[in-house]
Each structure stands twice: as C-alpha cells, then as structure tokens.
C-alpha positions as a printed Julia matrix, in Angstrom:
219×3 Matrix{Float64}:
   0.0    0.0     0.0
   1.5    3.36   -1.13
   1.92   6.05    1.74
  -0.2    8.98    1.87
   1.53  12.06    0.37
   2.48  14.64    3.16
   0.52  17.58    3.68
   2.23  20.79    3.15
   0.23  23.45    4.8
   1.78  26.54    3.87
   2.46  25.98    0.38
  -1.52  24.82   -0.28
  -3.25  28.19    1.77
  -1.14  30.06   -0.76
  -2.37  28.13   -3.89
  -5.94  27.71   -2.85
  -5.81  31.99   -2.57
  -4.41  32.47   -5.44
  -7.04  29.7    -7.03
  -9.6   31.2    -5.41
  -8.6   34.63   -6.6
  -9.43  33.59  -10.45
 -12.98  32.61   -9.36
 -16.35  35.24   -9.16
 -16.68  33.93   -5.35
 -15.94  36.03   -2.15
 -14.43  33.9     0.02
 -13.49  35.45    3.67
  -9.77  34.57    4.97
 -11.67  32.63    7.89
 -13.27  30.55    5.59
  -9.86  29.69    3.85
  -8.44  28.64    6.85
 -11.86  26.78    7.61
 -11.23  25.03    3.49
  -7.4   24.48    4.77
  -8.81  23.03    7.92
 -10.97  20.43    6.22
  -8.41  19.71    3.62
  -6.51  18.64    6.07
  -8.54  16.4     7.73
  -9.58  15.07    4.95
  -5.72  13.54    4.03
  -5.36  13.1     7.93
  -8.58  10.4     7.97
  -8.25   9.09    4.24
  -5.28   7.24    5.55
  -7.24   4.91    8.14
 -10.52   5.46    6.62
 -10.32   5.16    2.78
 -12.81   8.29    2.09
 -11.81   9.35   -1.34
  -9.21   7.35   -3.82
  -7.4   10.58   -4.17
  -4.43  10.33   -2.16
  -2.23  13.78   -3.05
  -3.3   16.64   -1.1
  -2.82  19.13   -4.19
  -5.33  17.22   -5.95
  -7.69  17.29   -3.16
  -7.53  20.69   -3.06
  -8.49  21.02   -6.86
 -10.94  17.62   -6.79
 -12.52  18.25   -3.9
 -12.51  21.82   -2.03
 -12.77  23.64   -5.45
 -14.76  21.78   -7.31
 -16.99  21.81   -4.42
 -16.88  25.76   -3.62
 -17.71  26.49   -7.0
 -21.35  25.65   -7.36
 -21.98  28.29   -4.6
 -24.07  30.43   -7.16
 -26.54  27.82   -7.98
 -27.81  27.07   -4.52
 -31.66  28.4    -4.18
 -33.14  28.9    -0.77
 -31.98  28.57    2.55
 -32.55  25.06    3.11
 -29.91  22.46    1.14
 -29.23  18.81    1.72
 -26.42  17.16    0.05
 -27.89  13.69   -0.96
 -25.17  10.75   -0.96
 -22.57  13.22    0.86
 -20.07  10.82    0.94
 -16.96  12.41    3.26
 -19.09  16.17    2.83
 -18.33  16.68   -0.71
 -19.32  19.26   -2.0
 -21.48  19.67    1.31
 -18.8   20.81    3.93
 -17.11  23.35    1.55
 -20.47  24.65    0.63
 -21.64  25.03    4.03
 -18.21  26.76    4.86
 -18.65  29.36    2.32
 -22.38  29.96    2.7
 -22.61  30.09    6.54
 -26.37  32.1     5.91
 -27.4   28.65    4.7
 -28.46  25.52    6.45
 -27.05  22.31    4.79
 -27.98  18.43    6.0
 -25.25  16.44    4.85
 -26.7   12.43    4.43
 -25.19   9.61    3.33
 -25.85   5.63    4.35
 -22.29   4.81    5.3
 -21.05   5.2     8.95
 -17.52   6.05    8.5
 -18.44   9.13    6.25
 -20.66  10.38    8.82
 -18.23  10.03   11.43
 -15.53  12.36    9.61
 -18.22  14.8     8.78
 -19.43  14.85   12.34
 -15.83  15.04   13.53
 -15.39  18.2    11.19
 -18.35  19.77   12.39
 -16.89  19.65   15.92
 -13.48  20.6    14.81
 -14.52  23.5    12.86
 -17.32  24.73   15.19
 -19.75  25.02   12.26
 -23.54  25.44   13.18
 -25.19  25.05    9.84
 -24.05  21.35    8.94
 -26.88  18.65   10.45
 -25.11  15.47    9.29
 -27.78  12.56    8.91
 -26.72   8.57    8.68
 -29.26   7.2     6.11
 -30.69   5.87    3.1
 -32.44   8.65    1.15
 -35.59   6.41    0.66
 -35.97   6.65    4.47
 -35.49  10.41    5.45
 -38.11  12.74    5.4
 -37.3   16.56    6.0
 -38.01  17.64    9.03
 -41.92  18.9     9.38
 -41.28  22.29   10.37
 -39.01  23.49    6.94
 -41.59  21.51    4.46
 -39.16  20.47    2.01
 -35.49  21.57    1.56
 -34.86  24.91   -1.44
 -31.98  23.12   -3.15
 -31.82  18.94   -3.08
 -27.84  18.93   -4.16
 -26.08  15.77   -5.74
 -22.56  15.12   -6.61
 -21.83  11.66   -8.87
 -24.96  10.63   -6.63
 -27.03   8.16   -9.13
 -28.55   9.29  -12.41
 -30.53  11.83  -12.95
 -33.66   9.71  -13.03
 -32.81   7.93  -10.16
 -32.3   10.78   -8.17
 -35.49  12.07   -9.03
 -37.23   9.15   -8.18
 -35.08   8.38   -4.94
 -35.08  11.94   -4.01
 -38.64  13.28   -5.03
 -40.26  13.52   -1.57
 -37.36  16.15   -0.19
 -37.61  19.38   -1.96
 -40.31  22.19   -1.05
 -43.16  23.01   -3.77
 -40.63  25.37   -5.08
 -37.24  23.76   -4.13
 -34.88  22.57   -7.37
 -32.88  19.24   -7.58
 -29.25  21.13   -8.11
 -27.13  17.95   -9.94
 -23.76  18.41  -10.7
 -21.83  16.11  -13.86
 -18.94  16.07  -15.6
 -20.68  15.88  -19.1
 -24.21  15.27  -19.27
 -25.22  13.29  -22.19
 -28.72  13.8   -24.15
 -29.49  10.28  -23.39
 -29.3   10.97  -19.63
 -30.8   14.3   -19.9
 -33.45  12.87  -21.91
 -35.13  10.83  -18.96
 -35.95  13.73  -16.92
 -39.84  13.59  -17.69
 -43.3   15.54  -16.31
 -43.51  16.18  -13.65
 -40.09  17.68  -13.79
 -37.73  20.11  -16.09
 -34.42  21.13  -17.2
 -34.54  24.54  -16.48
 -30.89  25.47  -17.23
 -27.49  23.0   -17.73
 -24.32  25.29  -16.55
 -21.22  24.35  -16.9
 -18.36  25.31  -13.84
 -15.13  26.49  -14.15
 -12.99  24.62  -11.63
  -9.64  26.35  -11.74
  -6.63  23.71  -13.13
  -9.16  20.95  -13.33
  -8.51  19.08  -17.03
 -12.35  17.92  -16.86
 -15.64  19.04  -17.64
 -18.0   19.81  -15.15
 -21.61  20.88  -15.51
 -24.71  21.99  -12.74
 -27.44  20.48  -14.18
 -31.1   23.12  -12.63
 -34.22  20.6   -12.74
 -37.35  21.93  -11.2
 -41.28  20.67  -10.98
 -43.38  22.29  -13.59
C-alpha cells in the first residue's frame, strides 16, 4: 500500500488563494483557513478510513474543495441537503462558504458520517446537520416543508435521483445535480412532472475535466 503524500500546509493556503482569486466567489480569509482546515482532515482520515481514492493533497484541493466551492451560485433557498454526501463533498465546503445557509449532509455509510461529524466539531460550524441514512428513508423535518436546493454530486442518475429523491424538496425547491458531461441520453429521462430549467457548466480552476450543474425543477 503506497503512503499517503504529506501535507504541506503553507504551500496549499497560498495556492488555494491564489485559485480562489481567479474565481467570481468572495471567500473570507476565515473561511480559507476553515477550506485548509478540512483539507486537512480530509488527508489526515483518508489514511485509516479510505474516504476518497485521491491520495495527493494538491489534488484534493483542486478535486474536492474547489470543485466543491464552486457551485456556490446555484444554490436556491436557505434550506440544502447534500444527498449521498459521501466524506461532505461538495457539502462541507459549501456550508463553509455559505454560513447564511443551512445544509444536511446524508449519506448511508457510517464512517463518512463520522468524519463529517468530527469536522463539524473541529470546525465549530452550526449550519451542517449530518444525517446517517438511506435517502428512501429520510423525510425533512416537518417544520421546513421540504429543503430549497436537493444537491447531488456523482450521486445516481438523474432519473434515479429524481425518483429516490422526489419527496425532499419544497413546492418550489430545485434538484441542483452536478456532472462532468451530461449526455442527451441521460438528460433525456428527466420527464413531467419535472424540467431542465438550465445546464451550466463550472469552471474549476486547473481541473482538465468538464464539469456541468445540471437546474431541474417541478413544472
């Protein structure tokens, strides 16, 4: 088993500001720290705990902390859940960088819940709810009716995530799913009663992939 590449802490704050910098977002110098905080963590517990195959912290920063931070804009609402969160992603950077926002991070596997619980703690954030289960067997809690944005990153297909995920947003809440490249065929199930309303695609600074937000709302 290969090591785990060491994490070199100065050298990534400076990169992920100066990545950051090329980006439309506003992103405080507490919640860079917070990013550089959960980066780390992230290579600290993917050595015991196998979260993510990437291993080399200067990927995760690209892979998983940008390409997470970047879909900022397309959140609707105040209420988001992250469906099939795995280790928070793009959940926890989200919720860093949108603290006006309440985000439920769920996923069915223990261990992932366990990190993002542990980060929660570590970071002291109060608008993560992190929630062990199956998405067929949580119901949003009565008194939001229905989350604004149902968010979902390499989740399931599109139609499976509307038919897993149907019973979570509000009347006008939006399924928020983000793709590498959408292909008709896939984008071609998405039938009454829902819509595409928009496809976007992201720009993920130094990423060599394509990356789209695909907007589907009820009708």
């Amino acid at each position: 088993m290969s090591k785990a590449a060491p994490f070199p802490e100065t050298h990534l704050a400076k990169r992920l500001h100066e990545l950051l910098a090329t980006t439309e977002l506003s992103v405080t110098s507490e919640q860079e720290q917070q990013l550089m905080q959960l980066l780390a963590m992230l290579h600290k517990w993917n050595k015991a705990y196998n979260l993510t195959s990437v291993r080399d912290p200067a990927e995760m920063l690209i892979r998983h902390i940008l390409d997470s931070v970047v879909v900022s804009p397309y959140l609707h609402g105040k209420m988001v859940i992250d469906v099939g969160t795995g280790p928070g992603l793009p959940g926890l950077p989200l919720a860093i960088c949108n603290p006006d926002k309440q985000f439920v991070l769920l996923d069915s596997l223990g261990k992932r819940i366990t990190f993002i619980r542990q980060v929660v703690h570590e970071l002291k954030l109060t608008n993560v709810t992190p929630v062990l289960a199956r998405v067929q067997d949580y119901q949003a809690p009565q008194e939001i009716g229905g989350f604004d944005t149902v968010l979902s990153r390499a989740f399931a297909s599109l139609a499976d995530m509307l038919s897993w995920c149907h019973h979570l947003p509000s009347a006008s809440g939006r399924f928020i799913a983000l793709k590498g490249q959408p292909t008709e065929e896939e984008l071609s199930t998405v039938a009454a009663p829902y819509s595409i309303h928009g496809i976007h695609q992201l720009f993920v600074p130094e990423l060599d992939a394509a990356r789209h937000v695909v907007d589907i709302r009820q009708e």
